[in-house]
TIDRENKOL-261596 format. One line per 8 residues: number of its first residue (from 1); for each residue y, z, x of C-alpha. Coordinates in nm, 2 decimals, always signed. Each point is the difference from the previous one (the first is absolute). Last residue first. Layout:
N
NUM	Y:Z:X; ...
This chain:
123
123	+4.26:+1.91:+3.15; +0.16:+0.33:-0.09; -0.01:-0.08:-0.39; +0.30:+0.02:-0.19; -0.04:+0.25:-0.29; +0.01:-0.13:-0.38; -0.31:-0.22:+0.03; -0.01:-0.31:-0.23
115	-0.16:+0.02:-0.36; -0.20:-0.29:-0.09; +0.14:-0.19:-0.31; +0.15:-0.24:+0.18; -0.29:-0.13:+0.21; -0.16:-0.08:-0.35; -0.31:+0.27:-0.03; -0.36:-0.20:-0.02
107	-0.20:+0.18:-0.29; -0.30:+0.20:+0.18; -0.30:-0.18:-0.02; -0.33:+0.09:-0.26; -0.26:-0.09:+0.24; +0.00:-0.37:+0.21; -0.34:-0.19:-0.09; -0.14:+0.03:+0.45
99	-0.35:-0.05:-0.19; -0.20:+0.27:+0.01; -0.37:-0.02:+0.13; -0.31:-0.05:-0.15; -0.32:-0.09:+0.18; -0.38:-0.04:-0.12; +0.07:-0.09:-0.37; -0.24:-0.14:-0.19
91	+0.11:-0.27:-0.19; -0.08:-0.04:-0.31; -0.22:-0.27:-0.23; -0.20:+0.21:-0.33; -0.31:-0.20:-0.14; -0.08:+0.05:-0.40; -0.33:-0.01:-0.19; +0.04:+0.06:-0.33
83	-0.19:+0.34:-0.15; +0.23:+0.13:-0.23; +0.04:+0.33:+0.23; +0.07:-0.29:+0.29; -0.28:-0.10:+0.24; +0.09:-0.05:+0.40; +0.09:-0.22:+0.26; +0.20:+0.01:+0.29
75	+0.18:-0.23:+0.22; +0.20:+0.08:+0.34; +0.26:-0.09:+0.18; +0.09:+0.13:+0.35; +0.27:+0.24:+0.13; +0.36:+0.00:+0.14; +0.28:+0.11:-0.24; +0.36:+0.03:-0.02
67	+0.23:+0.18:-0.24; +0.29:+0.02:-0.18; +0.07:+0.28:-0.25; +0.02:-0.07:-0.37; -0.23:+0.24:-0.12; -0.06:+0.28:+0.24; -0.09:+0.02:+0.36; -0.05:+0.31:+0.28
59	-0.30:+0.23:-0.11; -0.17:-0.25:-0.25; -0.01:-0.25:+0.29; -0.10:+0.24:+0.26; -0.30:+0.18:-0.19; -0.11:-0.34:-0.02; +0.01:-0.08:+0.39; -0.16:+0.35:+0.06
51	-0.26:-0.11:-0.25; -0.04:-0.35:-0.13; +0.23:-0.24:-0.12; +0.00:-0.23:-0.33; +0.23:-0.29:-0.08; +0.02:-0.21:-0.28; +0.21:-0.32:+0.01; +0.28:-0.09:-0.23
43	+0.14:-0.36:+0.07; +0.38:-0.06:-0.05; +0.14:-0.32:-0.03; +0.32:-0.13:+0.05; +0.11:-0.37:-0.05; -0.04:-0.29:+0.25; -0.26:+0.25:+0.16; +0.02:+0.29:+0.21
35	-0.27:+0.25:-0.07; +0.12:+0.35:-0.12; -0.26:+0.27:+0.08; +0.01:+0.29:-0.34; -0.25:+0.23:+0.16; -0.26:+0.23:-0.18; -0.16:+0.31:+0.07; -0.28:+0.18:+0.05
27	-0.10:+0.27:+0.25; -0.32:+0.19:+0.04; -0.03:+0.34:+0.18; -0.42:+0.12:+0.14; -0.12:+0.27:-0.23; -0.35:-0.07:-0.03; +0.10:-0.11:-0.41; +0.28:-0.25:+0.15
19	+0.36:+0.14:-0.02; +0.25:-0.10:-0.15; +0.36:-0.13:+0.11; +0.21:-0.27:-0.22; +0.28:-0.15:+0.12; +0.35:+0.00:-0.16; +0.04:-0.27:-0.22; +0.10:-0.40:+0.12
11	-0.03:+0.05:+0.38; +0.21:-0.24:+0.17; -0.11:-0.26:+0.18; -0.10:-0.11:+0.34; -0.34:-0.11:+0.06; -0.24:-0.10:+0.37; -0.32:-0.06:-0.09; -0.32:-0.03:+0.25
3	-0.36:-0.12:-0.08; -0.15:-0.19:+0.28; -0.31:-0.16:+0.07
């Protein structure tokens, strides 16, 4: 059997890092993944890493940064305070990487507006 996802999105809040009660680092967060369609539409998937790779995503991403993601899905149930019975579906994440998303670019200068040397060069 196989269990493997593959996302790209960007994260929708900045990501959440706790720690479990034995001390080991959690990470949630959540990824706007747009799917191409005849219009756009943007699922939100939940997203949980585990220990080095959690401390990694709180350390390095913030809302609205891309990101990619290699893990497996996974259900869970559990009881609410009012006592409904819920299940939870996210991915757990097993690799996450940067994307290659361009920082914050320098403004391209007009060749006219860059300054020429004043000396003459010996070449």
């Amino acid at each position: 059997m196989l269990n493997k996802v593959i996302l790209m999105g960007r994260l929708v809040r900045n990501p959440e890092l706790r720690q479990t009660q034995n001390g080991t680092a959690v990470c949630s967060f959540t990824l706007a993944v747009d799917r191409r369609a005849k219009e756009k539409v943007t699922d939100f998937i939940n997203v949980v890493a585990w220990q080095k790779t959690a401390e990694f995503v709180s350390k390095y991403f913030a809302k609205g940064r891309m990101i990619a993601v290699i893990g497996s899905i996974q259900s869970r149930n559990y009881t609410d305070r009012d006592g409904n019975k819920r299940t939870v579906v996210e991915v757990v994440a097993e690799e996450v990487s940067f994307t290659g998303e361009p920082r914050q670019a320098a403004p391209a200068v007009p060749y006219e507006d860059l300054d020429e040397p004043d000396d003459d060069l010996p070449f």
